[in-house]
N, C-alpha and C positions, 0 to 999 in steps of 0.2 A: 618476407617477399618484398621486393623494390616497388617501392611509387608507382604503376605506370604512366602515371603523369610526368614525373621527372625524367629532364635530359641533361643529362653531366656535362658540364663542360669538358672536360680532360679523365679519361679513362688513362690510366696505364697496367699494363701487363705484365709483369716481372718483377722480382724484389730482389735484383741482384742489380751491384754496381750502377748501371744504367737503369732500371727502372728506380730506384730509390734517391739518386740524383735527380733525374726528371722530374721524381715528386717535391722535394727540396727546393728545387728555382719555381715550380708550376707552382707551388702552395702559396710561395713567397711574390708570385708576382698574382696572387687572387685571382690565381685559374680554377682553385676548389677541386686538386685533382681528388681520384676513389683510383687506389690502386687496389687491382685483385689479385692476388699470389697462390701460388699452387703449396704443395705438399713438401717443399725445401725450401720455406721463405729464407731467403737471403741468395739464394744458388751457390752456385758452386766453390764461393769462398769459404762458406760455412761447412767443409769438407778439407779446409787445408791449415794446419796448425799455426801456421807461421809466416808473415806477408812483410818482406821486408823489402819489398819497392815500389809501396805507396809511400805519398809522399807525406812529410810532417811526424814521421814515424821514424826518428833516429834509431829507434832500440829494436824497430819492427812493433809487430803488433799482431796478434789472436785474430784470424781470421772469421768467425764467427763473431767475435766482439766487433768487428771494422763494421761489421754490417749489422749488428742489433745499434752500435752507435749511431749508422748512418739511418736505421728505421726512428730512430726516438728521436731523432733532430728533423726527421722529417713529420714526424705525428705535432711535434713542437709547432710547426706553421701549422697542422690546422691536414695533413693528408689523412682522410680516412681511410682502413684499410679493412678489404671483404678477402675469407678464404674461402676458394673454391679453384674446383679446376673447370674452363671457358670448352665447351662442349663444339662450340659454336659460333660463327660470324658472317654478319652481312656486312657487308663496304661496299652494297653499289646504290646507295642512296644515303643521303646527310638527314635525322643523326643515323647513326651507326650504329647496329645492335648487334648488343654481345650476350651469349646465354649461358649461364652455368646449370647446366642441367636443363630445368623449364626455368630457371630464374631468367627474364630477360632484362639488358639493362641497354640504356641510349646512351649516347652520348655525341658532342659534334665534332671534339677532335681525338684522335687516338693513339696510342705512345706504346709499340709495341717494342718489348723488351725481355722477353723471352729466354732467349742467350742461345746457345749450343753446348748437345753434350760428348764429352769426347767416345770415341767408338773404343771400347774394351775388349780384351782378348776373349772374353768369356771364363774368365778362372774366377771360382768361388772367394778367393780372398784379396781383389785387385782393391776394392773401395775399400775395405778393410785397413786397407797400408797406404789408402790416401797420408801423406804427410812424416811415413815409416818407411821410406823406400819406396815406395811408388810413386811417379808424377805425371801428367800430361805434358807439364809446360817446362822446357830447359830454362828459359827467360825467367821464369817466378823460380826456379829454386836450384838450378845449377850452383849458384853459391856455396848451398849448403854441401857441395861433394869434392870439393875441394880437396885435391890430392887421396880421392880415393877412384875406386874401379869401380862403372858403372856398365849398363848393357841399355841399346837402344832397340826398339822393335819397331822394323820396317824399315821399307825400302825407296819411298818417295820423298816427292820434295822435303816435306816437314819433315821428314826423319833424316833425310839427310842435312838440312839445317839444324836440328837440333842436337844431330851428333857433330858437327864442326865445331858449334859454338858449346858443349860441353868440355871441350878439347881445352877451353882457357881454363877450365880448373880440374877437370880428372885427370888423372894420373894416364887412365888409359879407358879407351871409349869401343865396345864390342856391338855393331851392329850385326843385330839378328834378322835375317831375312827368309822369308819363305822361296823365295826366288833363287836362281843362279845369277843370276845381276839385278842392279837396281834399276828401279824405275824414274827414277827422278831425271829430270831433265839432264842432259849430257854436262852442260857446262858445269853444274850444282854436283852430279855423278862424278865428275873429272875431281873436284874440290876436294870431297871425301877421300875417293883412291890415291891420292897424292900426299894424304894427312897420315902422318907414319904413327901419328897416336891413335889412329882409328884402326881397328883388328875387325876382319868379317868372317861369318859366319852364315855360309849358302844355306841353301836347300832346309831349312831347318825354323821350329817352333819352339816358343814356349810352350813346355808342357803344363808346367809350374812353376809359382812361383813360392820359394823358402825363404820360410822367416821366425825368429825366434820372439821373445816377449821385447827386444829394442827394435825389430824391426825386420825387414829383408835381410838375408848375409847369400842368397843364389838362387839362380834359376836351375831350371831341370829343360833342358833340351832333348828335344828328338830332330834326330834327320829326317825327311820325308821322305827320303830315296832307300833309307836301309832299314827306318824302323829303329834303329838304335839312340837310348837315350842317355843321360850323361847328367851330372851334376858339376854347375859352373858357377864358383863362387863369383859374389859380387857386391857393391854397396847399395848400389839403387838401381832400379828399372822404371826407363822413360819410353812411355806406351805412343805410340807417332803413327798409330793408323788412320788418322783423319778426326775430323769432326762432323755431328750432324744438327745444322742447327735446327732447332726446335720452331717451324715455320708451318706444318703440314697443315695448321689450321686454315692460312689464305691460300693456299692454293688452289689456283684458276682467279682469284683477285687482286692478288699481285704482283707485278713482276719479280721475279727472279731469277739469280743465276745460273748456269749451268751444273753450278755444287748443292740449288737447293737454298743457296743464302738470297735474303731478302734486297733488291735492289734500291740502290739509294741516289739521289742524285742533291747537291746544292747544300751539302751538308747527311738532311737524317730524309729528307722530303721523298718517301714510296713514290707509285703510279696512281695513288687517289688520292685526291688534294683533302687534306685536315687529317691521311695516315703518316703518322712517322715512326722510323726504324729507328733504334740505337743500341747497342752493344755486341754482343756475340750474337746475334739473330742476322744481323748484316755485317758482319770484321769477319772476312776469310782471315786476313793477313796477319793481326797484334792481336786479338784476342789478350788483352790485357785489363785488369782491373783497373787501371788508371787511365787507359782509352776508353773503357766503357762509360766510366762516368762524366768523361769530358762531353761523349756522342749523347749522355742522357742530358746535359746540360744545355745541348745546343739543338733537344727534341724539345724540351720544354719551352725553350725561348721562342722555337720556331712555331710551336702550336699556339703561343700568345700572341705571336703577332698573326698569326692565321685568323685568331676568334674577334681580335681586332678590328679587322677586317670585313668579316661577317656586318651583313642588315644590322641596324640595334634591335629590329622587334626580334631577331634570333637570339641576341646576346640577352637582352630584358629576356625571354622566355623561359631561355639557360639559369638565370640567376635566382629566377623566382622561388622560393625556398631551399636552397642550395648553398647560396653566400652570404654572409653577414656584410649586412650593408654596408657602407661608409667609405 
């Protein structure tokens, strides 16, 4: 059980890209974060074989390795790290108490990093083929499909971006939609229909998805209108029904968008002074490992100059068995 006398300085939430950078600069500038991680420490990199647009990584790099390297360079300063899954949160009073179960913990600033998880078709072998043919993100791995046939699912903005821009390296790009037109905004909708590499397919579902022991080689479709279904070969299937960030904890404490993602203003700075947002918990837009961790760099910096700021008897009270002196 935690102290209840102790109040952390810097709590952070997440151990993917942005939480793990956060702890990185906050250790290193003697904020003494305590980051707590749920049941997939590292998130959703530790699910993808192969990351080859981070940067410093000519050759690419093991996805799961990016982020045990980025956990052990952050335990290097000094971040302790607690698992459990946060039950619970108050953020209408400084410090700020967080519960993992009945564990309660305080603390004055807070770094929530959480991320988003992408919204799955429901097929029993999608996660499965993370990294074999399945992807959420055209941007992290459209590379790898280069001059072969892929199939996209869905009809919205991001599905219709992420079948334009697979258009630079597949061969030929099969948007699947449940609809008889898309829904993506007209000009984004004009874009696709005009892309002679993109092939559509109305009315119609994956049923399944086929894969042998290399990977995906097709989906299995149904039309919605006739019931009939079909085997359509393919290399890879890019899933584009949205994202949901993983927020429902502060809801009713802090502001957020109309999708659900957490609002940011001045960089990572919420609606309650000493909470900050960074990575896929607030980025509708990049959702990229290489944005996430820039956003957890600039939560960390900005929670040090927060505590800074802070009376000293709050900062002395903070440090009192918490930081090594000096």
């Amino acid at each position: 059980m935690p102290n209840p006398d102790v109040i952390f300085e810097t709590l952070i939430l997440g151990s993917g890209p942005a939480g793990l950078t956060a702890a990185i600069y906050a250790a290193r500038s003697r904020c003494c974060p305590t980051l707590i991680h749920g049941l997939q420490p590292g998130g959703q990199l530790t699910t993808t074989t192969a990351v080859d647009n981070f940067p410093g990584f000519p050759q690419g790099v093991d996805g799961p390795a990016l982020m045990e390297n980025m956990r052990l360079q952050a335990e290097r300063f000094g971040t302790q790290f607690i698992e459990g899954e946060v039950t619970r949160v108050e953020l209408g009073e400084r410090p700020f108490k967080i519960w993992l179960g009945e564990e309660l913990y305080r603390c004055l600033t807070l770094i929530i990093a959480t991320g988003a998880s992408p919204r799955l078709l429901g097929l029993g072998n999608e996660e499965a083929l993370y990294g074999r043919g399945v992807s959420v993100c055209a941007t992290c791995d459209g590379f790898f499909y280069r001059d072969k046939e892929v199939v996209v699912v869905g009809g919205g903005d991001t599905a219709v971006e992420e079948a334009v821009f697979l258009t630079r390296f597949a061969t030929r790009v099969t948007m699947i939609h449940r609809r008889d037109e898309l829904r993506a905004v007209p000009v984004l909708a004009q874009r696709a229909l005009d892309n002679d590499r993109i092939a559509f397919r109305w009315d119609t579902a994956v049923a399944e998805i086929i894969a042998d022991q290399s990977g995906v080689t097709g989906v299995r479709l149904k039309n919605l209108k006739t019931g009939e279904e079909e085997d359509f070969p393919c290399d890879g299937v890019f899933i584009a029904i949205g994202h949901q960030p993983n927020a429902a904890l502060f809801e009713g404490q802090l502001d957020f968008d109309k999708d659900g993602y957490i609002l940011t203003k001045n960089g990572t700075e919420t609606s309650v002074p000493g909470v900050f947002a960074a990575g896929d918990v607030q980025d509708p837009i990049f959702r990229q490992a290489v944005t996430a961790a820039g956003s957890g760099c600039m939560a960390a910096i900005q929670a040090e100059r927060f505590l800074d700021d802070l009376p000293s008897e709050a900062q002395l009270s903070c440090r009192k068995g918490i930081c090594t002196e000096g």
